[in-house]
N, C-alpha and C positions, 0 to 999 in steps of 0.2 A: 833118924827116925822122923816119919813126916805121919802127922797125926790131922785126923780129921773126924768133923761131927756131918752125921749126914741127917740132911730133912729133906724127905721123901714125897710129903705129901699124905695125904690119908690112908691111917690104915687099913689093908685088907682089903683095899680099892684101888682100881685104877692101875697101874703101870708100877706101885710103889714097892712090892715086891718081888718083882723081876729085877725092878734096876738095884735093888738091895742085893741080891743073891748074885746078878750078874758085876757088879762089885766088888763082895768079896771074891766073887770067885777070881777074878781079874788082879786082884791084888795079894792072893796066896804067895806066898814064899817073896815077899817082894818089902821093904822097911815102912810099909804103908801101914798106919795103925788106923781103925776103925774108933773111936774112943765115947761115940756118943751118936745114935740113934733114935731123934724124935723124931713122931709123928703129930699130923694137925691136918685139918683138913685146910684146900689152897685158898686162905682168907688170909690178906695181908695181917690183921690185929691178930688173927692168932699163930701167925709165923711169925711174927713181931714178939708176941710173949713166946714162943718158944727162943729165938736166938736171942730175948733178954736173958730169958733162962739159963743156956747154957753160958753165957759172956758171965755171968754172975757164979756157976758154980761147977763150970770146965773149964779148970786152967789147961794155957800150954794148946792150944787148938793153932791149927798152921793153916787147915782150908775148912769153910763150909763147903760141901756138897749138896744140894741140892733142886727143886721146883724151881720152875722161870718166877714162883709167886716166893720164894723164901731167898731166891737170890737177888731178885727187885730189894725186899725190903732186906736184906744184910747190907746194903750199901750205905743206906741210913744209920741203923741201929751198928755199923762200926766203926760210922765216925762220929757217932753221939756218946760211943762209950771208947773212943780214941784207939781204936784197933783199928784203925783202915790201912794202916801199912803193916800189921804184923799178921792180919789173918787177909786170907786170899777168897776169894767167891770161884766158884765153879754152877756153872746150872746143868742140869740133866736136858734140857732141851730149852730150845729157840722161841721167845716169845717178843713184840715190840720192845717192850723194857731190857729185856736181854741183850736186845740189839744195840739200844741207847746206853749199857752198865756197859757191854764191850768196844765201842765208840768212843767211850770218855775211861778206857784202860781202868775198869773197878771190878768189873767179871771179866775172867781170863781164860774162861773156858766154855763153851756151848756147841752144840750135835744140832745137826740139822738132818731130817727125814724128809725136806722138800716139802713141805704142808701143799703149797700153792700147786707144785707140781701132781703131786699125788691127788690134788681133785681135779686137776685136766685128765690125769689117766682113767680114775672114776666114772668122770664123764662120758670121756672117749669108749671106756668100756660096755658101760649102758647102753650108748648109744647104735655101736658096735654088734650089742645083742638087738635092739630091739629092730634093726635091721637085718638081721638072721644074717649078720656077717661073722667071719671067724675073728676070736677075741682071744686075748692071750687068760691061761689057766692062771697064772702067775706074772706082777708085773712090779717092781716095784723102783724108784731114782735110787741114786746110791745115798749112804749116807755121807756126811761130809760132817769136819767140824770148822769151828768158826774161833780163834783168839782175834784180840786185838788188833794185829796184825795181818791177819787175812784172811779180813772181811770184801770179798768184790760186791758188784752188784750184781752181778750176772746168779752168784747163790742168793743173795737176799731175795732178787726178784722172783725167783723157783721156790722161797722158804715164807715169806710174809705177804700179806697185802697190802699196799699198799697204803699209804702212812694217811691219805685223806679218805681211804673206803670208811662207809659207815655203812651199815644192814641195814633195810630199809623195809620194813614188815608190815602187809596190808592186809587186813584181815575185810571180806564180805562177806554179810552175814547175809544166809540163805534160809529166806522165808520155807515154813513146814509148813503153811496153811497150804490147803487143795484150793487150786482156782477154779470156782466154774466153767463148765466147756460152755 
C-alpha cells in the first residue's frame, strides 16, 4: 500500500478540484491510498503550516502530492522534521523551484503543459486573427512529464522562462484634462 496526502492548493479555486478528482479517479482499483487532503491557499507559510500539520498528526504518509508552492516548501519542512528520505514530493505542475527540487533529486515528479510554448501559440493565434488569417479552433503542446532524470533543455525551454527574465511593468499615466485647441 502506497499512501499519500495531497495539497492542492485553494479550495474551490483554481485547478484544485479537477486534479483532485482526476486523482482519484486514476488511482481507483490501484494500492494507492489517498490518506489526507488539505487545502490552503498557494502562500508558502500557510502550505508550511499545512505539511507541519500533517508530519505532526499523519503517520505512515509515503508521498506528498501536490502545488509547485506545497512542493517547494515539503523540501524544507521534511528535512527539518527528518523525513526527507522516507516521504517522497511529487508537484501537480512545473514551476522554477520545481525545477531546482527535480535538479537536486528532492521532487521526483512534475507535468509540464509547455507554459512558454502555449503563449507563442496565443500569440501566434491573435495575431493569426487579427490578420483575418486562418487559425486553428483547437491547439494545444503535448503534455510531458519531467523526474529527475529526464529533464532536457529542449522541455524546460518550451515550459519556463528563462532563469534571468524579470517583468518589467511601466505604467503612463494619461492626463484627463481637455487641452485648449
Amino acid at each position: 500500500m502506497v499512501t499519500v496526502a495531497l495539497l492542492p492548493g485553494p479550495q474551490y479555486r483554481g485547478s484544485s478540484e479537477p486534479m483532485i478528482q482526476g486523482f482519484l479517479t486514476a488511482i481507483e482499483n490501484s494500492d494507492v491510498e489517498v490518506i489526507a487532503i488539505q487545502y490552503a491557499d498557494n502562500n508558502k507559510e500557510l502550505q508550511r503550516n499545512l505539511i507541519q500539520a500533517l508530519l505532526t498528526k499523519t503517520p505512515n504518509i509515503n508521498y506528498l502530492v501536490g502545488s509547485a508552492v506545497a512542493a517547494n516548501v515539503a523540501i524544507s519542512e521534511l528535512r527539518n522534521h527528518h523525513h526527507e528520505h522516507d516521504i517522497r514530493i511529487l508537484s501537480t505542475y512545473l514551476s522554477h523551484g520545481v525545477y531546482r527540487g527535480l535538479t537536486r533529486h528532492k521532487i521526483l515528479f512534475s507535468p509540464t503543459d509547455s507554459m512558454v510554448e502555449q503563449g507563442r501559440m496565443a500569440i501566434t493565434q491573435a495575431v493569426r486573427y487579427l490578420r483575418h488569417q486562418t487559425w486553428q479552433v483547437w491547439q494545444q503542446p503535448p503534455l510531458e512529464t519531467f523526474t529527475p532524470n529526464s529533464i532536457t533543455y529542449k522541455k524546460i525551454k518550451s515550459s519556463l522562462s528563462p532563469s534571468e527574465f524579470r517583468p518589467n511593468f511601466t505604467i503612463i499615466p494619461i492626463s484627463l484634462e481637455r487641452k485648449p485647441h
